[in-house]
C-alpha positions in Angstrom: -2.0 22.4 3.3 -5.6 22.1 4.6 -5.7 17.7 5.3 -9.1 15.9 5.8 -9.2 12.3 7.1 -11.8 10.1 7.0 -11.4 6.5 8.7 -9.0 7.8 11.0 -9.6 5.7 13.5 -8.3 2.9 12.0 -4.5 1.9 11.7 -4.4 3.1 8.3 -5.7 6.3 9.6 -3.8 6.3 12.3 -0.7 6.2 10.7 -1.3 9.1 8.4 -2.2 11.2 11.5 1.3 9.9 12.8 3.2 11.0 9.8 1.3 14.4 8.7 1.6 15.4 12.3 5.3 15.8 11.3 4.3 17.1 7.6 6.1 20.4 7.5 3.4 21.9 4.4 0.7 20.3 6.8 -1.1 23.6 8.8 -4.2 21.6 9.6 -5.7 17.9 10.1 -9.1 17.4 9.9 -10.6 14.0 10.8 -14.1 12.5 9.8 -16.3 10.2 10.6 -20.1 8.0 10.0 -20.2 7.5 13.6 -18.6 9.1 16.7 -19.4 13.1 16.0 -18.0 15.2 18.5 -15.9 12.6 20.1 -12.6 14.4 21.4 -9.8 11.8 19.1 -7.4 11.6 22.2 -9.7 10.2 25.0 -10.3 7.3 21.9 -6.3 7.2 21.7 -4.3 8.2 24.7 -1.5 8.6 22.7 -2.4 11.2 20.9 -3.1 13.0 24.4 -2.5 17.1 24.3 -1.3 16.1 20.5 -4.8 16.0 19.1 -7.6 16.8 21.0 -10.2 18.2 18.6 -13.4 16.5 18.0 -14.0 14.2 15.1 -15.9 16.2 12.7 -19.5 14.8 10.8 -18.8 14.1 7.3 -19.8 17.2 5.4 -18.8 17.3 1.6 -18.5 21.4 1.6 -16.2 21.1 4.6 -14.5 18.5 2.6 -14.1 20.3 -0.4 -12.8 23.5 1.1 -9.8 21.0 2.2 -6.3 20.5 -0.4 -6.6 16.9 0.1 -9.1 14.2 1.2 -7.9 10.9 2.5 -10.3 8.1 2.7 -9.0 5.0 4.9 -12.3 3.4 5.1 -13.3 -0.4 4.7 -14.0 -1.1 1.2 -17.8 0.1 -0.3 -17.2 3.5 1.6 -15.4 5.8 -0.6 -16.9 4.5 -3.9 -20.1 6.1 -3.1 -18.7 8.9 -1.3 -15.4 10.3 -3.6 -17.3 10.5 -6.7 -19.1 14.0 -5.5 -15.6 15.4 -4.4 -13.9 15.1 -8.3 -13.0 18.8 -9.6 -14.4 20.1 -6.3 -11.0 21.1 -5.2 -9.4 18.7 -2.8 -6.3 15.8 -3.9 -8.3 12.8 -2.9 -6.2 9.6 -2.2 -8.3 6.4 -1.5 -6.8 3.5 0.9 -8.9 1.0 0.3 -9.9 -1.2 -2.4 -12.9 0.9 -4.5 -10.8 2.4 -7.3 -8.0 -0.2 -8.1 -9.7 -2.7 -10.2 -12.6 -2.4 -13.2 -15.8 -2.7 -12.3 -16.8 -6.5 -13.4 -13.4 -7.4 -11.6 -14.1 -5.0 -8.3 -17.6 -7.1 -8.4 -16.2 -10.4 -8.4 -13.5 -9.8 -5.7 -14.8 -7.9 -3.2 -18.4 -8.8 -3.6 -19.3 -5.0 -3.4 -20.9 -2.6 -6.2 -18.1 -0.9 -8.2 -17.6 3.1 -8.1 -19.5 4.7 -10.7 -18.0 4.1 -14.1 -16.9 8.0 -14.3 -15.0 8.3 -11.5 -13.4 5.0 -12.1 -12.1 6.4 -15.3 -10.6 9.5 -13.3 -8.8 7.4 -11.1 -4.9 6.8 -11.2 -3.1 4.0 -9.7 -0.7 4.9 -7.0 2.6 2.5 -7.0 4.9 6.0 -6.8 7.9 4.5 -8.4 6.2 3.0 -11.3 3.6 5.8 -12.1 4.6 9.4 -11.1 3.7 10.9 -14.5 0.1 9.7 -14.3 -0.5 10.4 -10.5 0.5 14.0 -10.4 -2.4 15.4 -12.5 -4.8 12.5 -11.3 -8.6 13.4 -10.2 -8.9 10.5 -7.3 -5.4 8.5 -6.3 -6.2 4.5 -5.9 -3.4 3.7 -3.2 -2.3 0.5 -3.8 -2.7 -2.6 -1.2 0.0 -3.4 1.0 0.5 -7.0 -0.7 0.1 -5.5 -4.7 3.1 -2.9 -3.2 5.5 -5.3 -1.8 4.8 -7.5 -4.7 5.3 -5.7 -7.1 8.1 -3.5 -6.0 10.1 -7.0 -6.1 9.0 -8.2 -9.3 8.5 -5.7 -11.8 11.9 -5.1 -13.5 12.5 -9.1 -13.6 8.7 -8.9 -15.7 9.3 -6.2 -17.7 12.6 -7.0 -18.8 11.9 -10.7 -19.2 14.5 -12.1 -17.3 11.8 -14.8 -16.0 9.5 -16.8 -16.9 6.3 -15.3 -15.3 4.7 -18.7 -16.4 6.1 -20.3 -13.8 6.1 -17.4 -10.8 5.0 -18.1 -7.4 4.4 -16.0 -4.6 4.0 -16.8 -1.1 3.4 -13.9 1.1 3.2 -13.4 4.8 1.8 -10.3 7.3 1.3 -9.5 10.7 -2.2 -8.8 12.3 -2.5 -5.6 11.6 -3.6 -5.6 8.4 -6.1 -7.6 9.2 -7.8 -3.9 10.4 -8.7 -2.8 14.1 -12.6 -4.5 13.8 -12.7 -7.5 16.1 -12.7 -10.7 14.0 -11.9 -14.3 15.1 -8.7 -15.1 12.6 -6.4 -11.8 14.4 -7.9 -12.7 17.8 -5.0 -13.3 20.4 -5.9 -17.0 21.3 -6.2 -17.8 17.4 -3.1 -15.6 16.1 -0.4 -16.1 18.8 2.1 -18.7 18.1 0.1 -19.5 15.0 0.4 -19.6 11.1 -2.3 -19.4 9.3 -2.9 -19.8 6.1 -5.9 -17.7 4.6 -8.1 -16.9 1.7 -6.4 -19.4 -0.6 -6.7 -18.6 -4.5 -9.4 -15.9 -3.7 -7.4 -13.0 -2.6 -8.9 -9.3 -3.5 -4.7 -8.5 -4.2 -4.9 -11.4 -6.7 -6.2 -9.5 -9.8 -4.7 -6.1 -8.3 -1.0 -7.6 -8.8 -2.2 -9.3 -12.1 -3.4 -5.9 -13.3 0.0 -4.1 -12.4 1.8 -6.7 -14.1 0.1 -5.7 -17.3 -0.4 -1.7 -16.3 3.6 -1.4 -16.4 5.5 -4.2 -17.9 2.4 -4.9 -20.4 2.7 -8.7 -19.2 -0.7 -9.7 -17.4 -1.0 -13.2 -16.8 -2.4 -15.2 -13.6 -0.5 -15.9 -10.4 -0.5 -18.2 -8.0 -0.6 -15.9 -5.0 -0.3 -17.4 -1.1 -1.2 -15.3 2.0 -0.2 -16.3 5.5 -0.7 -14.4 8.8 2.5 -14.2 10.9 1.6 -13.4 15.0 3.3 -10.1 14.3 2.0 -6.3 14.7 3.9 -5.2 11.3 5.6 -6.4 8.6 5.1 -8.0 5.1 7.9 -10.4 3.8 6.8 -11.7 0.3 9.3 -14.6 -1.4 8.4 -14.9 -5.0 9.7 -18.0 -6.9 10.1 -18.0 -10.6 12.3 -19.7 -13.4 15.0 -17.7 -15.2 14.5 -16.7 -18.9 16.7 -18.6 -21.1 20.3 -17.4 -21.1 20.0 -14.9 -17.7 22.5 -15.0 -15.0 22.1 -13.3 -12.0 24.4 -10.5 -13.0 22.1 -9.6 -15.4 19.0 -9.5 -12.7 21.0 -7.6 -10.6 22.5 -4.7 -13.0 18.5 -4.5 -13.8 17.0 -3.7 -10.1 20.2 -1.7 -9.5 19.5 0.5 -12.7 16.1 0.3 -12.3 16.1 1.5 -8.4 19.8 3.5 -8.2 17.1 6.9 -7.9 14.8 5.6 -5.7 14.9 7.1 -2.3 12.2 4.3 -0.8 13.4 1.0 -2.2 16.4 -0.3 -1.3 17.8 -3.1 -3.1 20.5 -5.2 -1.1 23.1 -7.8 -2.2 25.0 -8.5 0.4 22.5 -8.4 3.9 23.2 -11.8 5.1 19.8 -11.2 7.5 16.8 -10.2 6.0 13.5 -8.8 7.8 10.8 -7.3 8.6 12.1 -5.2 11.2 14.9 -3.6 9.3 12.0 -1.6 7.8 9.4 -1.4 10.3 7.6 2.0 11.2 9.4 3.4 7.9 8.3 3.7 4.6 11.0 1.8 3.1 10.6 -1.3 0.5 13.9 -3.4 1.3 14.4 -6.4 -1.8 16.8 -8.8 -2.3 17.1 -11.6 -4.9 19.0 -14.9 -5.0 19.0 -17.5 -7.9 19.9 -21.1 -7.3 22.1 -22.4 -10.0 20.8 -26.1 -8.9 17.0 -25.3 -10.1 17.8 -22.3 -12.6 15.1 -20.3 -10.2 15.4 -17.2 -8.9 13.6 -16.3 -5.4 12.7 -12.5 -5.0 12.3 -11.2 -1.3 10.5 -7.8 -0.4 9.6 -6.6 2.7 7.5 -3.7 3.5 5.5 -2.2 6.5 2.2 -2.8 5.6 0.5 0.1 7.8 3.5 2.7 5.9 4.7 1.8 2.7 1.8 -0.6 2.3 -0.7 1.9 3.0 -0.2 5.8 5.0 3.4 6.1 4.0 3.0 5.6 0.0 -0.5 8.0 0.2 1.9 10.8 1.4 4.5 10.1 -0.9 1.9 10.1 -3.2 0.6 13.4 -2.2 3.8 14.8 -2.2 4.1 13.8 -6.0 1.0 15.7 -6.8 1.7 18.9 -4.7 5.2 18.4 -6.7 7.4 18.3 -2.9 10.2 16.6 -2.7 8.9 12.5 -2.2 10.6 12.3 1.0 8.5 15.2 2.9 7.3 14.0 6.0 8.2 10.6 5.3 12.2 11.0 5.8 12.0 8.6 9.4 14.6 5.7 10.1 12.9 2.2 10.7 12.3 1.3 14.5 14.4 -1.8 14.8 13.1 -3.0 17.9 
């Protein structure tokens, strides 16, 4: 497969170099950009030294479309004006960021941005693998999903769609290193502000807010608001999101666990765990891996839910190439089959 990157030289981006380096159906990377043309990629990032040392190509769309699949890992307001003239001109095309998860009035409202055109909109898939293979693998354009909606919902989906809570009462407090704060200088992931810090951010107004409400609805056809916390930990990597909700009438914790062990048993990338007595981000860090565990507290009758995800893998690179594999029917795992870096 012919691969085209545009935003690569951000950490999304650079993650997906990381990973379809070691793609083996990946003959060729091509990366994109508004900006830098000609710029050889490895004097940017001495990592990538004698690894990748082409020059970052001008965005062209008949270069693009001569490509099997486009990647767009761009801030938000990029690839809603630029995907649109790549549909059924050949290439996959997976979208990191935030232009083709939500409606339009919604998009509007919580990112502040003009929607995608309504067409492409209605081409679009959403990409949480384990919930929506069927839909992705024939999909015009992929809407990745964000790194909070994944860890989220990874953790609370069979509990919804089975009804073993009451989503009336759910809270989620979430929490994530810098990096998903992007690599553009701003003041709240600057050193002095971040380290030995915890910050709470963006209070009731999260973009992930109606995302996560919408996936409640898209697969267990129960949409309702959340109250949905965000907290930046002085970490690289790493989401850990603790969800808080009230049994259903008459559930033990039995029940909840036979349904995530049913639900999940398949599941190569999430792991649900019973017995861990530690629980962390770096049991999954680097990998693409969505570790869960859930506890109830006979005192209260509430159940706490814990996820934890990478945010720069499963939360963005790693679930757009498990994604692709779906569509270019490969086994999930291709390129993606790496254990977690624990320290």
């Amino acid at each position: 497969m012919k691969v085209g990157i545009i935003g690569a030289s951000g950490y999304g981006g650079l993650e997906l170099i990381r990973l379809l380096h070691g793609h083996p159906e990946v003959e060729k990377i091509d990366l994109f950009t508004s900006s830098e043309e000609g710029t050889i990629f490895s004097d940017k990032y001495a990592h990538l030294m004698n690894i990748y040392n082409e020059p970052l190509h001008k965005i062209n769309l008949d270069h693009l479309a001569s490509l099997d699949v486009v990647f767009t890992s761009t801030p938000s307001g990029v690839s809603s004006k630029l995907l649109p003239s790549l549909v059924g001109k050949g290439p996959k095309l997976i979208d990191l960021s935030g232009d083709f998860r939500l409606p339009e009035d919604e998009y509007r409202q919580w990112y502040q941005k003009d929607p995608a055109p309504a067409d492409a909109l209605n081409q679009s898939v959403y990409g949480l693998t384990e919930w929506n293979r069927e839909q992705i693998k024939n999909a015009s354009i992929i809407a990745n999903p964000g790194c909070y909606p994944t860890a989220v919902l990874l953790s609370l989906l069979p509990a919804i769609k089975h009804s073993l809570i009451d989503a009336a009462g759910l809270i989620i407090d979430a929490k994530s290193g810098v990096s998903g704060a992007g690599n553009k200088p701003n003041q709240m992931a600057h050193f002095s502000e971040a380290n030995e810090n915890l910050s709470i951010y963006k209070v009731n107004k999260h973009q992930h807010i109606p995302e996560i409400e919408q996936g409640f609805g898209l697969f267990a056809e129960k949409q309702r608001p959340i109250t949905f916390s965000t907290h930046l930990i002085p970490m690289t990597r790493g989401i850990l999101a603790a969800s808080y909700a009230p049994l259903a009438e008459g559930v033990t914790e039995q029940q909840l666990i036979d349904c995530y062990q049913d639900v999940y048993q398949n599941e190569e990338f999430v792991r649900f765990n019973t017995t861990a007595s530690k629980f962390s981000t770096n049991q999954v860090y680097g990998s693409n891996y969505c570790d869960l565990q859930l506890h109830v507290d006979p005192r209260t009758n509430r159940v706490t839910f814990v996820s934890v995800i990478d945010n720069l893998v499963k939360g963005a690179a790693g679930q757009a190439i498990q994604n692709m594999n779906v569509q270019f029917d490969l086994d999930e795992s291709t390129g993606l089959n790496v254990i977690p870096l624990f320290v």
